[in-house]
Backbone as ProteinMPNN parsed JSONL, in Angstrom:
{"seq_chain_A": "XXXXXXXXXXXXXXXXXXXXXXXXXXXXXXXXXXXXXXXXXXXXXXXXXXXXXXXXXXXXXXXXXXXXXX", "coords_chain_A": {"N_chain_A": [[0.811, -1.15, 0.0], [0.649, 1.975, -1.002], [1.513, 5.3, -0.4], [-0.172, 8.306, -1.86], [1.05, 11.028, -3.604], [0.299, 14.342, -1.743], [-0.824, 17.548, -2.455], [1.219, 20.071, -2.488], [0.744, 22.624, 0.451], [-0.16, 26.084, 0.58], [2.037, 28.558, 1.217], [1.067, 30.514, 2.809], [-2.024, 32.322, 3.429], [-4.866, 33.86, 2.302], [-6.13, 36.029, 3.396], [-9.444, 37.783, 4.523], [-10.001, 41.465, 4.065], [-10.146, 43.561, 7.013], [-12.585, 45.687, 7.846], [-12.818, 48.869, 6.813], [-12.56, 51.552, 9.441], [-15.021, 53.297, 10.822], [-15.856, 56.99, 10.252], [-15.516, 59.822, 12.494], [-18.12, 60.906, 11.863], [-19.73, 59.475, 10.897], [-19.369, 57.465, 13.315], [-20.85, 58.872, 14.934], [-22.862, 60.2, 14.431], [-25.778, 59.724, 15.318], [-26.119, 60.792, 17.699], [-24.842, 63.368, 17.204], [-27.497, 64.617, 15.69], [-29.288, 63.837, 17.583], [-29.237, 65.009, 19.92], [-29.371, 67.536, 18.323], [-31.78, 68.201, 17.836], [-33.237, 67.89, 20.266], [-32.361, 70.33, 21.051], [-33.227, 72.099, 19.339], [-36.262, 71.64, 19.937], [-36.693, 71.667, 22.358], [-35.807, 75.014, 21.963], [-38.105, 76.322, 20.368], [-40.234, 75.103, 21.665], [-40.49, 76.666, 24.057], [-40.646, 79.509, 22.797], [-43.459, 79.566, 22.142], [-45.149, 79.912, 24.116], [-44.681, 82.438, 24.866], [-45.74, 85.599, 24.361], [-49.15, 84.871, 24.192], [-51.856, 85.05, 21.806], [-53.76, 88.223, 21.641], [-56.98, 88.81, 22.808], [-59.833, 89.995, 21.729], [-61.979, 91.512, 23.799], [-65.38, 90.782, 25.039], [-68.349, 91.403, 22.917], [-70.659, 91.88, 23.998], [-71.403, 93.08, 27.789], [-73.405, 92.522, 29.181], [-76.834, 91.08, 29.336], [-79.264, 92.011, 26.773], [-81.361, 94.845, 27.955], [-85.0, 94.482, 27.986], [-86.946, 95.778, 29.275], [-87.614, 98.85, 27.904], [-90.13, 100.462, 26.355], [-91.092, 101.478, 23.085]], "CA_chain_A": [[0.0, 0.0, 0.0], [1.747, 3.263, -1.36], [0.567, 6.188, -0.424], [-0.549, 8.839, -2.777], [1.559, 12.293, -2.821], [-0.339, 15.317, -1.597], [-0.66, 19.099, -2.736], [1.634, 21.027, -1.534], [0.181, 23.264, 1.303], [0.254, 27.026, 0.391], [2.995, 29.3, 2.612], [0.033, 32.229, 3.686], [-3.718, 32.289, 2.984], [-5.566, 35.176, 2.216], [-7.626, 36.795, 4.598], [-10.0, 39.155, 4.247], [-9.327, 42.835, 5.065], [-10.789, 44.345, 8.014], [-13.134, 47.305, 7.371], [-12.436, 50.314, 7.243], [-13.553, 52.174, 10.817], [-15.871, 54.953, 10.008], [-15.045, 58.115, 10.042], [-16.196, 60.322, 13.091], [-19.315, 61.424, 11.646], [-20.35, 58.239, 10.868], [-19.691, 57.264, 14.235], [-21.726, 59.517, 16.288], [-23.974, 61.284, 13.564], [-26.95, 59.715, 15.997], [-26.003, 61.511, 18.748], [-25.302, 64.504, 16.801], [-28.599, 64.622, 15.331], [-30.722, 63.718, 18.661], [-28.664, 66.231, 20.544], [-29.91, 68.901, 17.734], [-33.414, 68.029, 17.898], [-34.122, 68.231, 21.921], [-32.284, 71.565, 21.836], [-34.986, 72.651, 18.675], [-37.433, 71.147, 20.402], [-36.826, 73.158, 23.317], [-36.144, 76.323, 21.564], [-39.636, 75.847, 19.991], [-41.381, 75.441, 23.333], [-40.245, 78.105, 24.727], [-41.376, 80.387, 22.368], [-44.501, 79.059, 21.657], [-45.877, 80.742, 24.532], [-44.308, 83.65, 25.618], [-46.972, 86.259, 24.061], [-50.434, 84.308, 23.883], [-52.971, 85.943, 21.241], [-54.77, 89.211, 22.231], [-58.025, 88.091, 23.009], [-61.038, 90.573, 21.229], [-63.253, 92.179, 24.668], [-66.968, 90.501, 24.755], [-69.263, 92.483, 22.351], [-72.057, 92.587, 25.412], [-70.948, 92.331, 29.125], [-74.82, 92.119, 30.411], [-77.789, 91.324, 28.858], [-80.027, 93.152, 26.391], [-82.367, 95.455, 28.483], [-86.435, 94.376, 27.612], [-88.395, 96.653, 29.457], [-88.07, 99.037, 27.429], [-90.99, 100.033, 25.162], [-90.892, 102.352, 21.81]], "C_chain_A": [[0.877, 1.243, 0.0], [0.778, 4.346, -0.894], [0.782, 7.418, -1.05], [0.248, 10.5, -2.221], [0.442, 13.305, -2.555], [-0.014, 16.415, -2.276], [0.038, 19.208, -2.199], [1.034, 22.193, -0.631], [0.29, 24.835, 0.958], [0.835, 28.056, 1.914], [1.488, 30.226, 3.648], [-1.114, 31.747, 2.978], [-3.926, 33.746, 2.977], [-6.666, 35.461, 2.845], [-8.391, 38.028, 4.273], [-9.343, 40.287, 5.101], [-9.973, 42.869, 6.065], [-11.392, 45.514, 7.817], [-12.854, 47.973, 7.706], [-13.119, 50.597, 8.539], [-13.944, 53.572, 10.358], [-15.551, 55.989, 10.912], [-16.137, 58.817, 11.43], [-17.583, 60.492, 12.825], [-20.11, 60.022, 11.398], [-20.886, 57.533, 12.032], [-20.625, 57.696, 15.394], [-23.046, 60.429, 15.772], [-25.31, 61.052, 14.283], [-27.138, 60.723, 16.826], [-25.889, 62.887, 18.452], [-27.03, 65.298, 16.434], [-29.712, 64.109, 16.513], [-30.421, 65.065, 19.504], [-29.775, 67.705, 19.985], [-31.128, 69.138, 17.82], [-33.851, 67.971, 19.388], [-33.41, 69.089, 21.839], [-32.911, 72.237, 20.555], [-35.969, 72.335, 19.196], [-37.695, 72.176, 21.871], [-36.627, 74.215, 23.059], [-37.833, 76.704, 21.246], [-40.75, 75.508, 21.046], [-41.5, 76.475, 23.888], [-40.717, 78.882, 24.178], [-42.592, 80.452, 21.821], [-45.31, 79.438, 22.92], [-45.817, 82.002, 25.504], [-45.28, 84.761, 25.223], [-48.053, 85.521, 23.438], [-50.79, 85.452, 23.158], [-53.554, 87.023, 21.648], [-56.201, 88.797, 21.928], [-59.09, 89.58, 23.072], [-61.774, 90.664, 22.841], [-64.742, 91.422, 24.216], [-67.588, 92.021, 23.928], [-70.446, 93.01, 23.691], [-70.98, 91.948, 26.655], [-72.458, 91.6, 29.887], [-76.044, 92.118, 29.355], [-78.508, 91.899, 28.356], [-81.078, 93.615, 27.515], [-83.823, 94.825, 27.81], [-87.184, 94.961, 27.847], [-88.716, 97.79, 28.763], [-89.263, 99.771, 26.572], [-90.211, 101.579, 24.288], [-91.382, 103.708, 22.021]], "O_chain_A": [[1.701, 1.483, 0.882], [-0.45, 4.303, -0.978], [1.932, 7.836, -0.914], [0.176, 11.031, -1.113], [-0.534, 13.082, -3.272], [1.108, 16.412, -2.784], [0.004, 18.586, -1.137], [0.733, 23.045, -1.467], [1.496, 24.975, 1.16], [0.364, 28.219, 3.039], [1.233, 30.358, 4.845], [-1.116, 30.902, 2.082], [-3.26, 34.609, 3.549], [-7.85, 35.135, 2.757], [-7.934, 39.08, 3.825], [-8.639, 40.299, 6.11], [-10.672, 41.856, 6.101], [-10.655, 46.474, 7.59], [-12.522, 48.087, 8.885], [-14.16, 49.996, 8.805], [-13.402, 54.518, 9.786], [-15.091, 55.897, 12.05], [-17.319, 58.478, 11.483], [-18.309, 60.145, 13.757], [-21.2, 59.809, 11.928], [-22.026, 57.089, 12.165], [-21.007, 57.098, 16.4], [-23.881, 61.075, 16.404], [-26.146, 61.934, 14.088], [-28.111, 61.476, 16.785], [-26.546, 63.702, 19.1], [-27.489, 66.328, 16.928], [-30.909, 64.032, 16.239], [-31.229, 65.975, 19.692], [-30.502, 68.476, 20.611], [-31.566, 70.287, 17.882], [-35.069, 68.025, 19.558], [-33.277, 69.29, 23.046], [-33.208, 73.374, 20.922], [-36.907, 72.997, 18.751], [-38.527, 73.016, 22.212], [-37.214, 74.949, 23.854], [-38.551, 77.348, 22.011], [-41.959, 75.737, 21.016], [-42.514, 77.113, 24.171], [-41.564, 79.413, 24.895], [-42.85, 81.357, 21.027], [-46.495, 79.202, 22.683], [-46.512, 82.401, 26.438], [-45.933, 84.902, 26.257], [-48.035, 85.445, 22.209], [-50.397, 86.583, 23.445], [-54.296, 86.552, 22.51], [-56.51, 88.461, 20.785], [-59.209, 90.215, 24.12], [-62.227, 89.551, 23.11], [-65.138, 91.544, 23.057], [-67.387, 93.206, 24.194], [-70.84, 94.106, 24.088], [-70.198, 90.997, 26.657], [-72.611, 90.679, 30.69], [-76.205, 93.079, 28.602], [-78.938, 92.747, 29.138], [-81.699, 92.684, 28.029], [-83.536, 94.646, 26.626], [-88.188, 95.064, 27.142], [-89.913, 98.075, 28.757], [-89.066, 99.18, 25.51], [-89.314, 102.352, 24.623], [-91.305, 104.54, 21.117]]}, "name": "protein", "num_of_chains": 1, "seq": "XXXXXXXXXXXXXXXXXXXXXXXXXXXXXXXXXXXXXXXXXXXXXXXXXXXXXXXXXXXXXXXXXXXXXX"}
């Protein structure tokens, strides 16, 4: 029983790369962007009711009079 030669084994293998690591903005653009929006969100409250509407006087304060006559 002989036994049969093999492949030769290759020196190195090829590995994949490693991804790139993203770039600041990439990394935190959530946090940028929630950040910006609860401090619009609170600008926008705030001024949403610092001068309420002027509010038009009743046309009548008291009831028409009936007694009246012509």
């Amino acid at each position: 029983m002989f036994r049969t030669k093999q492949a030769p084994v290759p020196v190195f293998t090829i590995q994949p790369l490693e991804p790139p690591k993203p770039s600041w903005w990439q990394a935190h653009r959530h946090q940028v962007l929630a950040s910006a929006a609860l401090v619009g969100g609170f600008v926008l409250g705030q001024h949403s009711t610092d001068n309420p509407a002027p509010t038009a006087p009743p046309a009548h304060t008291t009831p028409a009079d009936t007694t009246t006559t012509p």
